[in-house]
VMD Tcl script that builds the backbone (N, CA, C; Angstrom):
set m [mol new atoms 150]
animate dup $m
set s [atomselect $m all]
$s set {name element resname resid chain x y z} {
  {N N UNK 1 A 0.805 -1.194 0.000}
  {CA C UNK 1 A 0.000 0.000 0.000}
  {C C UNK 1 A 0.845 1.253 0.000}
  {N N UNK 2 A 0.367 2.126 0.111}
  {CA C UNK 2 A 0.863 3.217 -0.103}
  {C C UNK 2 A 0.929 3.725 1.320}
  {N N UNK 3 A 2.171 4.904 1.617}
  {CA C UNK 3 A 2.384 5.727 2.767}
  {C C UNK 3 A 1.295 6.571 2.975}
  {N N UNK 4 A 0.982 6.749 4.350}
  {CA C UNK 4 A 0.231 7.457 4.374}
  {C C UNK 4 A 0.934 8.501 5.919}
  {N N UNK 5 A 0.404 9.920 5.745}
  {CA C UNK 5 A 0.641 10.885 6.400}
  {C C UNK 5 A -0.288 11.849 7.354}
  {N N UNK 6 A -0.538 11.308 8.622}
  {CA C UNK 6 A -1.666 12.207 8.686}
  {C C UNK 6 A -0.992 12.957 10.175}
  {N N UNK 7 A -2.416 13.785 10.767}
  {CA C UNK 7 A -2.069 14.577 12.170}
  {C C UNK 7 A -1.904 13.480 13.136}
  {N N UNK 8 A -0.865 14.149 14.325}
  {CA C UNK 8 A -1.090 13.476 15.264}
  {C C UNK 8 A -2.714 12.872 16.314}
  {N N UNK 9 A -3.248 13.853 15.933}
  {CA C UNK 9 A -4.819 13.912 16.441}
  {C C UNK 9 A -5.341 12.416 15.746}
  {N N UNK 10 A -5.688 13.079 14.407}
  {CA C UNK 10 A -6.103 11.444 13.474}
  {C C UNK 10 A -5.446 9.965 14.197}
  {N N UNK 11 A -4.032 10.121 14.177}
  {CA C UNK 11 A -3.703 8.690 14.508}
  {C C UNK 11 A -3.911 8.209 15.582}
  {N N UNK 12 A -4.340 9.194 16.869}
  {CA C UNK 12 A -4.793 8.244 18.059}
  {C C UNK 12 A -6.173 7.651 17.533}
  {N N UNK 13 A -6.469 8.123 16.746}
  {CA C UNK 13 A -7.855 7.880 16.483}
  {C C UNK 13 A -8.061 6.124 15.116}
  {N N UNK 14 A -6.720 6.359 14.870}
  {CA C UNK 14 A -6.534 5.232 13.788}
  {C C UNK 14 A -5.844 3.875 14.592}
  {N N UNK 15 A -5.577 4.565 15.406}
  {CA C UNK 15 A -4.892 3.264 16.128}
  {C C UNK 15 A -4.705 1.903 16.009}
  {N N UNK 16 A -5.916 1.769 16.287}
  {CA C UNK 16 A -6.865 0.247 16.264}
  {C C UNK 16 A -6.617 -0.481 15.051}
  {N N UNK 17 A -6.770 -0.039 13.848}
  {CA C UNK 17 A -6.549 -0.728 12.616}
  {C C UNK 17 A -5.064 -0.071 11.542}
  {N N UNK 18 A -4.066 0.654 12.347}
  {CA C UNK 18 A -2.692 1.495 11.528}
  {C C UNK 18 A -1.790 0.562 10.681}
  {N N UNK 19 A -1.557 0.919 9.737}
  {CA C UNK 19 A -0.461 0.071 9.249}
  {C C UNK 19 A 1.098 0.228 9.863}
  {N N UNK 20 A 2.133 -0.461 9.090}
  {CA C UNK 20 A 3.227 0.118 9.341}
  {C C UNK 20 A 3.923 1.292 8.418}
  {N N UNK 21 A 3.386 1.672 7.203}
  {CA C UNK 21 A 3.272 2.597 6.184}
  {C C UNK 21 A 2.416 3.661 6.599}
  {N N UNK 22 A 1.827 3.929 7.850}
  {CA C UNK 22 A 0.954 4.957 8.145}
  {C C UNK 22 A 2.197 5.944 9.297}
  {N N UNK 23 A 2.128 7.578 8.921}
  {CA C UNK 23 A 2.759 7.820 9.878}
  {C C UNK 23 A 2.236 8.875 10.383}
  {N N UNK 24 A 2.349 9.916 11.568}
  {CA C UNK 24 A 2.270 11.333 11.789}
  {C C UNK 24 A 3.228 11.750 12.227}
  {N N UNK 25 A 2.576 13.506 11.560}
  {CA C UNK 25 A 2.885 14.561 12.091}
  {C C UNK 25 A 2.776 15.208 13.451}
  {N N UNK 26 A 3.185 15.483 14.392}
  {CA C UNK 26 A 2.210 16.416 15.677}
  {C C UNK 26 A 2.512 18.083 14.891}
  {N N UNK 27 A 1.389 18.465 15.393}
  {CA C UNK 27 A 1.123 19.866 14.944}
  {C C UNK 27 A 0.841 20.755 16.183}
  {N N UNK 28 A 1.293 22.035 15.903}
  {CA C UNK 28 A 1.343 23.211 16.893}
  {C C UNK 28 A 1.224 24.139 16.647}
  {N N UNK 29 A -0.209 24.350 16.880}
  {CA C UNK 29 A -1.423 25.913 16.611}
  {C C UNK 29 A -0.036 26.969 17.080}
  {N N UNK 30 A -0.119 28.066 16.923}
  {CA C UNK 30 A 0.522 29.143 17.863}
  {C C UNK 30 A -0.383 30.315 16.677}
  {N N UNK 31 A -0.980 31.170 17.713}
  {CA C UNK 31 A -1.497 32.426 17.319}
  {C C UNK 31 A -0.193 33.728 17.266}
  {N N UNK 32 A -0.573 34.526 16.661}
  {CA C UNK 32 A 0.106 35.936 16.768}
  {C C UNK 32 A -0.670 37.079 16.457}
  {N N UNK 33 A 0.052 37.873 16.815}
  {CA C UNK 33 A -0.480 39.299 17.236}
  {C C UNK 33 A -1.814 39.651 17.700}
  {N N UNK 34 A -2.403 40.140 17.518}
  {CA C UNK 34 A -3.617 40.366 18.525}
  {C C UNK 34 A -4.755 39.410 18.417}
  {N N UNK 35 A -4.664 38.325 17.773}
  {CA C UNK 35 A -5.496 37.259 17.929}
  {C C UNK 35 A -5.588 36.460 19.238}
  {N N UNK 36 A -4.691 36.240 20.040}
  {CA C UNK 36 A -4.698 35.610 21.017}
  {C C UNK 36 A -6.290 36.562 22.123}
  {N N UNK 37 A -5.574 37.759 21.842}
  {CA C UNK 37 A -6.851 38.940 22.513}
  {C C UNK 37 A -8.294 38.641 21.810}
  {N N UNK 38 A -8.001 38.600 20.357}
  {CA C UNK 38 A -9.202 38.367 19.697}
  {C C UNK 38 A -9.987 37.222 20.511}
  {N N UNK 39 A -9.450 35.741 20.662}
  {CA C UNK 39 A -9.885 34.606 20.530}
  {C C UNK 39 A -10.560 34.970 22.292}
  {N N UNK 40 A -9.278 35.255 23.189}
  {CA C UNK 40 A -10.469 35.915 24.443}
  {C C UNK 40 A -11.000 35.892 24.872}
  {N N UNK 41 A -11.219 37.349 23.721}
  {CA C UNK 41 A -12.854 38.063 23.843}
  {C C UNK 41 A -14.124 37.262 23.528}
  {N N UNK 42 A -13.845 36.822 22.387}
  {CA C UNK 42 A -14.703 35.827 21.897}
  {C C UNK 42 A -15.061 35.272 22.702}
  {N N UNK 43 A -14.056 34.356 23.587}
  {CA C UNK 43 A -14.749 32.720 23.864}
  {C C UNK 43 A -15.255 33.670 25.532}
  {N N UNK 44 A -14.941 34.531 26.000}
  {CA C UNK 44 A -15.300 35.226 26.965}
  {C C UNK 44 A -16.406 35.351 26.597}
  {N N UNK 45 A -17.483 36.309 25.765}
  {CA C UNK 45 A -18.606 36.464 25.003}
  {C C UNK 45 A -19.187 35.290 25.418}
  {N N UNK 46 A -18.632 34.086 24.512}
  {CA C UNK 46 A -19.382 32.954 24.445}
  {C C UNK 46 A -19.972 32.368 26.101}
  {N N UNK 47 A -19.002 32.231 26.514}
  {CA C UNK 47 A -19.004 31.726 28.346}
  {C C UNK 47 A -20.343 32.556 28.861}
  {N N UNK 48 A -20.459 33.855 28.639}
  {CA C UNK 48 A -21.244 34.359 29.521}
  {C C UNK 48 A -22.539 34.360 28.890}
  {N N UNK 49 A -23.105 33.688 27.771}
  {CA C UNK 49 A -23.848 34.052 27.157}
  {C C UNK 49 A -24.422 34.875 25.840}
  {N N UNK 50 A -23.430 35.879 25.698}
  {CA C UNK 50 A -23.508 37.002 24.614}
  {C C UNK 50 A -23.702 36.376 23.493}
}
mol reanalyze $m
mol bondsrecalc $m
mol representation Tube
mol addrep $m
């Protein structure tokens, strides 16, 4: 078969049936500049209802 490449997320999730041709990546969000403030506000909003 063919290689396959996926997220670290996916493969806990593939576990159960993985080949040895299956591999991952781990991946790492990181925000910048005023998004981190953006995201926040937002999920602040969200929490309280708004």
């Amino acid at each position: 078969g063919q290689t396959l490449v996926m997220t670290e997320k996916d493969a806990v999730k593939c576990r159960a049936f993985a080949e040895e041709n299956w591999w991952y990546l781990p991946v790492d969000a990181q925000l910048s500049g005023d998004e981190p403030a953006k995201l926040l506000t937002q999920l602040t909003s969200l929490a309280s209802g708004n």
